[in-house]
C-alpha positions, 0 to 999 in steps of 0.5 A: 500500500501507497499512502500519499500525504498531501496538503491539498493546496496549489492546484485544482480539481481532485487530484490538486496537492503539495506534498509533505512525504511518502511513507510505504506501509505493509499491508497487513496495517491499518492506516490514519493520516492527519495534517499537523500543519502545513509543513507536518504530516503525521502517520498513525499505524497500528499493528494490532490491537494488541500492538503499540502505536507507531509515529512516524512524522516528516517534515517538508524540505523547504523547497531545497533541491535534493538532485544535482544535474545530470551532468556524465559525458555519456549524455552529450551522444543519442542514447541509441547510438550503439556504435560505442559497443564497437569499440573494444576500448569503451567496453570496460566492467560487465561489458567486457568481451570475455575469453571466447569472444576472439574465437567467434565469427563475424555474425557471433561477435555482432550477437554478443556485442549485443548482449555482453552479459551474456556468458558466451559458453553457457549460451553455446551450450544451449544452442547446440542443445537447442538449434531450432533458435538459430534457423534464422541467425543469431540477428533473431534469436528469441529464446523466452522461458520467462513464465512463471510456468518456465525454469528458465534457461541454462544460460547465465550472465557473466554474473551468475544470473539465470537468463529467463529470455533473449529476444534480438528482434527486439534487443531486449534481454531478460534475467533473474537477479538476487536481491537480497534474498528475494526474486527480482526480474531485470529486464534490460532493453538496448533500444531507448527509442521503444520506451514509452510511457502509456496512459490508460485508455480508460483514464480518468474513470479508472486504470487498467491491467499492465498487460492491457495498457502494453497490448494497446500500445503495441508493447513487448515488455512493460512496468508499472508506472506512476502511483495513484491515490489508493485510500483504503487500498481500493484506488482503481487506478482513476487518479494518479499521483504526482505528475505524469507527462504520456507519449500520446502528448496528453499531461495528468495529475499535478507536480506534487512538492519536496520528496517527489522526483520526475524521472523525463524521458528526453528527445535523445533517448537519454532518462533524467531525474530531476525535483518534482517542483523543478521545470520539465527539461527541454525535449521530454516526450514523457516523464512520471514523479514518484519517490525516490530517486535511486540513481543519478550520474550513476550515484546512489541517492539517500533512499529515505525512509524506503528501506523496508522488504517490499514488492519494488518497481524501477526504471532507469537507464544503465551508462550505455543508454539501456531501458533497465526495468527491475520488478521484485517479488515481495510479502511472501516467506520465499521472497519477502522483497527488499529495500530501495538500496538493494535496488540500486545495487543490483542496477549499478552492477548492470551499468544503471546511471539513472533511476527511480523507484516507482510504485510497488507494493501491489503495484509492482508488476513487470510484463512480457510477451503476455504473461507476468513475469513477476508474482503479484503479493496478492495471489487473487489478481495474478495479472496485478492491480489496475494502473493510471499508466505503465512503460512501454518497451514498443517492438515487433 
């Protein structure tokens, strides 16, 4: 559950509000919000009957800015210039070519540039185990054994990690990571042109499914998006949370104040972070705020108050230019989630610059091909909750 603590001033309509915090809380609490004052939000939660009382109170940053600029050099080239991977002397860290890349042919070394991650000996194995993925070259391979329904495949990543998809068509790559102890699904999509930010088509009466939001757009991956307004946790996904620019051009919400961050998608492909009261750059084509940012020029931000295990939700952009997409599963004794930290983490080892924390709890869902990869904390809505808007990884 996402409880949003607003001062209802600054904007019209229903939605209208400055805000003074966010506090995640488990979903087994019952909630009580009241404003102290216009610069104080106090939260009651209660365990139990039996438990004590916990209070948690906030106080407003004075509009102080809590984001530096996005200033990397990496950020001077479009984002979808690949021409860099080329270049054996730029490919350091996770991107480096491992032993057996001399070895390749011309077709092989294109493919594995593609996907450094990849092990290239576990990838072999399978494809000789599996010769039905390269009757159209290594340029198509799809591999998907992402379901839940699936094991996986046998291929890792020079990490370690078990790849759950391969799909070149569309350059995307997907994979299991550890996070903390709990399951977390990373998808990483090498072409930052395909990302967008889609409403729901039923807005403002009420979401949708992630799957229905990614199918009418033409989607192949997707993750949620902004939060909403959820009293009672019963919201229907009408009524976003903070500000969200879509790429039909269509803006809804309103900025919300110190805490928020606006994650904007600019015209060169590249993802920025900025404070939710600053102006929205020059060239977005589509921007959400939610809280809090998690990477900025590659450097962990203060996570705040978010450090307890959830279901988690992130989009950010690793130095090369890839969409990264991590959804964690949570609230359950197998994976019971994690902190925002261990988030960042897990992008930093993938290359991410870039990033920010979007809804979880619930919320949290990632989305491929048709199917969930990741398990709803709550087993009755496998498909996940209804949401305002969810991005969009667009492909063939």
């Amino acid at each position: 559950m996402l409880v949003a603590l607003l001062g209802l001033a600054g904007c019209s309509g229903n939605n209208a509000a400055t805000d003074i915090g966010t506090v995640e809380l488990p979903a087994t609490q019952n909630t009580a919000v009241s404003t102290e004052a216009a610069t104080t939000v106090q939260v009651t939660t209660t365990e139990a009957a039996s438990e004590p009382e916990t209070t948690i109170v906030l106080e407003e940053a004075a509009g102080e800015s809590q984001v530096g600029d996005n200033t990397l050099d990496t950020f001077m080239r479009n984002a979808d210039d690949h021409s860099i991977w080329s270049d054996p002397s730029m490919m350091t860290g996770l991107a480096a070519p491992d032993a057996l890349f001399d070895t390749l042919n011309a077709e092989q070394k294109q493919f594995y540039s593609l996907f450094y991650e990849l092990d290239i000996a576990s990838a072999e194995a399978w494809f000789r185990d599996h010769p039905e993925c390269l009757e159209d070259g290594y340029a198509h391979v799809l591999i998907n054994e992402s379901s839940l329904r699936s094991n996986g495949t046998t291929i890792c990543t020079k990490l370690g990690e078990q790849v759950l998809a391969i799909d070149a068509d569309n350059q995307i790559l997907i994979m299991e990571v550890d996070c903390d102890g709990s399951r977390g699904v990373l998808a990483v999509g090498k072409h930052p042109s395909s990302l967008r930010l889609c409403p729901s088509s039923e807005l403002p009466r009420c979401g949708e499914t992630i799957g229905t939001i990614a199918e009418d757009n033409g989607g192949v991956l997707a993750i949620t998006g902004s939060g909403f307004l959820d009293e009672g946790g019963v919201g229907n996904g009408s009524q976003i949370a903070g500000w969200a620019l879509c790429s039909n051009g269509e803006s809804y919400g309103c900025h919300y104040g110190s805490g928020y961050k606006r994650i904007e998608l600019h015209e060169n492909g590249w993802l920025y972070i900025k404070d939710a009261f600053d102006p929205e750059g020059e060239g977005t084509v589509a921007g959400m705020e939610f809280t809090p940012g998690l990477l900025i020029n590659g450097k962990r931000l203060d996570p705040g108050i978010w450090t307890s295990q959830n279901p988690r939700a992130c989009i950010g952009q690793s130095d090369h230019g890839e969409i990264l997409m991590l959804c964690v599963e949570g609230r359950t004794k197998a994976s019971p989630g994690c902190s925002v930290e261990v988030c960042s983490d897990v992008l930093l080892q993938h290359g991410g610059i870039t990033a920010l924390n979007c809804d979880g709890g619930t919320t949290a869902i990632l989305w491929y091909r048709g199917e969930p990869l990741i398990r709803c904390s709550n087993a009755a809505i496998p498909q996940g909750r209804y949401l305002p808007n969810a991005w969009v990884y667009v492909g063939d």
